[in-house]
ZADOLUM-973250 format. One record per residue (C-alpha): x, y, z; residue number from 1. Coordinates in steps of 0.001 Angstrom, whole numbers. Layout:
REM residues N
X|Y|Z|NUM
...
//
This chain:
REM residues 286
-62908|47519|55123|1
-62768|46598|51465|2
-59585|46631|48917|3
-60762|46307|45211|4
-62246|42596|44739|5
-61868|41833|48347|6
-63884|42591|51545|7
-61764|42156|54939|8
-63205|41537|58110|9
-60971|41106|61394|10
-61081|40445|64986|11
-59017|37800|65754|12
-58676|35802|62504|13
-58725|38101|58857|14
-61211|36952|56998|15
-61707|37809|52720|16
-64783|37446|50850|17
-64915|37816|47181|18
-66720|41191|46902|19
-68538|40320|43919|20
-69815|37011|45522|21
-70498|38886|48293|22
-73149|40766|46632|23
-74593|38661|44950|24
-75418|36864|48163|25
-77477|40093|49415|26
-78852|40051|46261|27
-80282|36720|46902|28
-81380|37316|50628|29
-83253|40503|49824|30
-86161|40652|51426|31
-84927|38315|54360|32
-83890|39110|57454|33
-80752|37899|57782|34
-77774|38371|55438|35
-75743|35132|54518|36
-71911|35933|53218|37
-70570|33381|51085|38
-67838|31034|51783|39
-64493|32481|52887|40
-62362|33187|50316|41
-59658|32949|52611|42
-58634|33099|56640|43
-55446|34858|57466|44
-53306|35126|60892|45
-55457|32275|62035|46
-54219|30078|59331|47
-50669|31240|59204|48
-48952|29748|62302|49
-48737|33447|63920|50
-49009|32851|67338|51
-49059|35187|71085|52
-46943|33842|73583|53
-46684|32625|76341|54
-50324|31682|76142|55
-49770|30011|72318|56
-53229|32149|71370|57
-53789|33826|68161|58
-53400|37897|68608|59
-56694|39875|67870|60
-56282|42097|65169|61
-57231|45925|65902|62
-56134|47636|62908|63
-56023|46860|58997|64
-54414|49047|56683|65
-54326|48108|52620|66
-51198|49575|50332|67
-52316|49454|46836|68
-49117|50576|44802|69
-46856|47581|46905|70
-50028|45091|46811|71
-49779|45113|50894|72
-52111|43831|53491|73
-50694|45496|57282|74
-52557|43813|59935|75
-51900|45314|63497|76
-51885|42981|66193|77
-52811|42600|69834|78
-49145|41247|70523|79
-47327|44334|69625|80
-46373|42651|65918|81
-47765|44264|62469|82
-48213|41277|60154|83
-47802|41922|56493|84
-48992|40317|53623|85
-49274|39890|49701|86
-52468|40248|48917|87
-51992|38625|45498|88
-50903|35368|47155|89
-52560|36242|50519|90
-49252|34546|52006|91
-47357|36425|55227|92
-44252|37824|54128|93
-42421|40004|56900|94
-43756|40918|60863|95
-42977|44502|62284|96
-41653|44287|65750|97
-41966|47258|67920|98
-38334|46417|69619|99
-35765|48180|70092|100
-37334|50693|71653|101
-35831|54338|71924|102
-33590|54936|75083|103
-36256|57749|76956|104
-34956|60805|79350|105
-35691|59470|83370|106
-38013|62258|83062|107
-40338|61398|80617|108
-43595|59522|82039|109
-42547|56879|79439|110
-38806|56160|81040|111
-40450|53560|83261|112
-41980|51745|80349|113
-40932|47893|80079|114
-38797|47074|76927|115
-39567|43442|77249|116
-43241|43633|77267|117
-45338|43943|74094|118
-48017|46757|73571|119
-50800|46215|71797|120
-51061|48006|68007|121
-54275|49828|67953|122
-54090|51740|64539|123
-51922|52024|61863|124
-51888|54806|59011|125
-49943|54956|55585|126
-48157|57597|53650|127
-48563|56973|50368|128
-45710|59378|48636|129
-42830|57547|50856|130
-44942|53594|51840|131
-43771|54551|55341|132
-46402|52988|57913|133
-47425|54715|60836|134
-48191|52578|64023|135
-50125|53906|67559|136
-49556|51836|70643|137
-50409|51220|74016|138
-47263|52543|75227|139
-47255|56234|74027|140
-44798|55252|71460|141
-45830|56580|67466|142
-43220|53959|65155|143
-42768|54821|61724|144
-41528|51662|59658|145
-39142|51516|56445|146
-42004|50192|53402|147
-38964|47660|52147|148
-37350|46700|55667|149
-40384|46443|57559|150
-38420|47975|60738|151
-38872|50875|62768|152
-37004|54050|61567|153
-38442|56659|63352|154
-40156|57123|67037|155
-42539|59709|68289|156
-43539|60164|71839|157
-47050|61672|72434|158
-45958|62148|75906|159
-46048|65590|77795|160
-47074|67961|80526|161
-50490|67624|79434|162
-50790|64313|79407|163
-50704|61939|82799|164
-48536|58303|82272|165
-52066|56172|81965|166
-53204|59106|79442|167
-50133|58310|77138|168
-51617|55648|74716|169
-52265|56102|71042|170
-56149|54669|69741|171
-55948|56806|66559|172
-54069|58501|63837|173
-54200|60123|60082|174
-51996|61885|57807|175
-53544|64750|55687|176
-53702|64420|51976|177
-50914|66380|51315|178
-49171|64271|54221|179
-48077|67456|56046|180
-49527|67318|59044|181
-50724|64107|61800|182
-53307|64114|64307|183
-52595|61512|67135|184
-55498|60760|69578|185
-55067|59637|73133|186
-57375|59831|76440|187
-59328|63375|75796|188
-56481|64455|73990|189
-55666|65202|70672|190
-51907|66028|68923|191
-51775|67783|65882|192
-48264|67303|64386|193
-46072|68605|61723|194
-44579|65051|59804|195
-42339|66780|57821|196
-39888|67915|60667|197
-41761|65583|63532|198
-42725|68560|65644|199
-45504|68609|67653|200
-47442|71969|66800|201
-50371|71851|69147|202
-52313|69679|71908|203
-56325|69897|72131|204
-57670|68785|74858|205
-61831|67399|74520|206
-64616|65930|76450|207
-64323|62578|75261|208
-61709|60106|73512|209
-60861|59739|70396|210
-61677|57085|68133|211
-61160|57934|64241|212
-60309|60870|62414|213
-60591|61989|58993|214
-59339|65221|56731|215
-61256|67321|54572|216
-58859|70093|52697|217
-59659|73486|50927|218
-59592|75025|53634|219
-57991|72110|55583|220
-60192|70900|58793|221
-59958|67740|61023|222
-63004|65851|61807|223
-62683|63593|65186|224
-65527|60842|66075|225
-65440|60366|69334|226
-67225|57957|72256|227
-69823|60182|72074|228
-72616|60824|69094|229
-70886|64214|67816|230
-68209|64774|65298|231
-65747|67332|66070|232
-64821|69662|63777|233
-60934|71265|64275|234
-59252|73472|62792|235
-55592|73994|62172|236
-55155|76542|64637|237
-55887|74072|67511|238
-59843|75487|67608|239
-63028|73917|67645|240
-65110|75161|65314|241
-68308|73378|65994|242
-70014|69750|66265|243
-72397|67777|64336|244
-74735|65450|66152|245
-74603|62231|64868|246
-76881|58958|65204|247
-74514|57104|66689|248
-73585|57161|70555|249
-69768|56603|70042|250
-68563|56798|66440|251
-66378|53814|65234|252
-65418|55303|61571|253
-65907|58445|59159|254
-65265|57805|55537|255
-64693|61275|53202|256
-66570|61518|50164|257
-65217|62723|46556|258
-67592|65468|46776|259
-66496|66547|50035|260
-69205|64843|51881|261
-68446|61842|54312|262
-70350|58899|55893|263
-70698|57803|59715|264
-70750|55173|61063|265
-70707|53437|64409|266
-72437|51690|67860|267
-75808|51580|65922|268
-78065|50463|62727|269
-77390|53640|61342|270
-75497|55310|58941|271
-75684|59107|58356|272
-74756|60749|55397|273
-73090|64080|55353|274
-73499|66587|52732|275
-70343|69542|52844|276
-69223|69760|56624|277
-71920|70521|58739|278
-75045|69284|57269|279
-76629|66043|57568|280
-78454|64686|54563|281
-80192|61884|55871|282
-79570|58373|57970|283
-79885|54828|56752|284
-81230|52383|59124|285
-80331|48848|59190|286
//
């Protein structure tokens, strides 16, 4: 992902490339084969002392999220933590824990849950009229975090009659642009949600598993890449309205354009360009 003069790359360690360096190095290797990046500008979690016990390891990083009005890097982690930090000084300033965790009814699927173990944070999503940040984990659980505390004020369970105890996981999430509604991906399963009032409006159930999501408005749809090359196109009534083929066997990210196109990409060399909703305009190949 990039964030103005920055380009961010994680997996285990963060690493930050000056953008316009960057460039300039693919300027110089055109023509080549391979791309060279320039030096690291700088190497974050790795470098900060952030370690995952018991195993003293460094967490891998599956989510990055960039807040540009409070100059905030959130990095979710492997080890249940969300690292944040200034990305003027590029120092760590605060770590979201996921703990306490709500008290569950013996019902729910979740009630069996440890409250001592860490889940890993797979995605993380902002609201940019309140800084609240949204966090999907391996234990069904949805946190929403306070921008200035950096601790959990809200929880939502994705839990239901729908959805089996090993099905109750969150991979991905997004907020609308007018940050009304939430769509929450699990195994097969996707939750369409109402943030205002936290209520759970609809569950779709699909033949594969969610990976990213993205909003287009006027009218409103959700598109959902999946682990299989076809983007989903939902409405807000819960319906499919059709799918696009993409290049792509499973699709990894879908980026909306100004003009109401977006851009795939995912497990291959190719990147396919979207013009409106429906129609492809062509691929680049890598």
């Amino acid at each position: 992902m990039s964030f103005q003069q920055f380009y961010l790359l994680s997996h285990v360690n963060i690493l930050l490339w000056d953008w316009s360096k960057f460039l300039g190095s693919i300027e110089d290797d055109c023509g080549t084969s391979t791309i060279s990046p320039p030096p690291c500008l700088a190497t974050l979690i790795g470098s900060s002392g952030i370690t995952s016990s018991p195993r003293n390891l460094h967490p891998e990083v599956n989510a990055l999220a960039v807040d540009i009005n409070r100059r905030r890097l959130f990095a979710g982690c492997g080890d249940g933590r969300v690292c944040v930090f200034d990305t003027d000084t590029l120092e760590l300033i605060n770590t979201m824990n996921q703990f306490p965790l709500p008290s569950l009814d013996s019902s729910s699927p979740l009630a069996s849950t440890s409250t001592t173990s860490p889940n890993p944070v797979y995605c993380i999503c902002l609201c940019n009229s309140t800084g609240q940040i949204l966090t999907g984990s391996e234990d069904g659980l949805l946190r929403i975090y306070d921008p200035d505390s950096c601790k959990p004020i809200r929880y939502l369970s994705i839990s239901s009659s729908a959805l089996s105890p090993t099905q109750c996981w969150i991979g991905c999430i997004a907020v609308d642009p007018s940050e009304t509604w939430m769509a929450c991906g699990s195994d097969k399963t996707i939750q369409l949600w109402h943030l205002p009032s936290l209520t759970q409006v609809t569950t779709i159930r699909i033949s594969a598993t969610p990976q990213t999501f993205c909003w287009l408005k006027d009218p409103l749809l959700l598109l959902c890449g999946c682990n299989q090359s076809q983007i989903i196109h939902i409405k807000m009534n819960g319906t499919i309205s059709h799918t696009v083929v993409t290049s792509s066997p499973s699709i990894w990210s879908i980026t909306k354009h100004p003009n109401e196109g977006f851009v795939v990409t995912g497990s291959s060399s190719s990147i396919d360009i979207f013009q409106e909703r429906a129609y492809k305009l062509y691929s680049l190949n890598f």
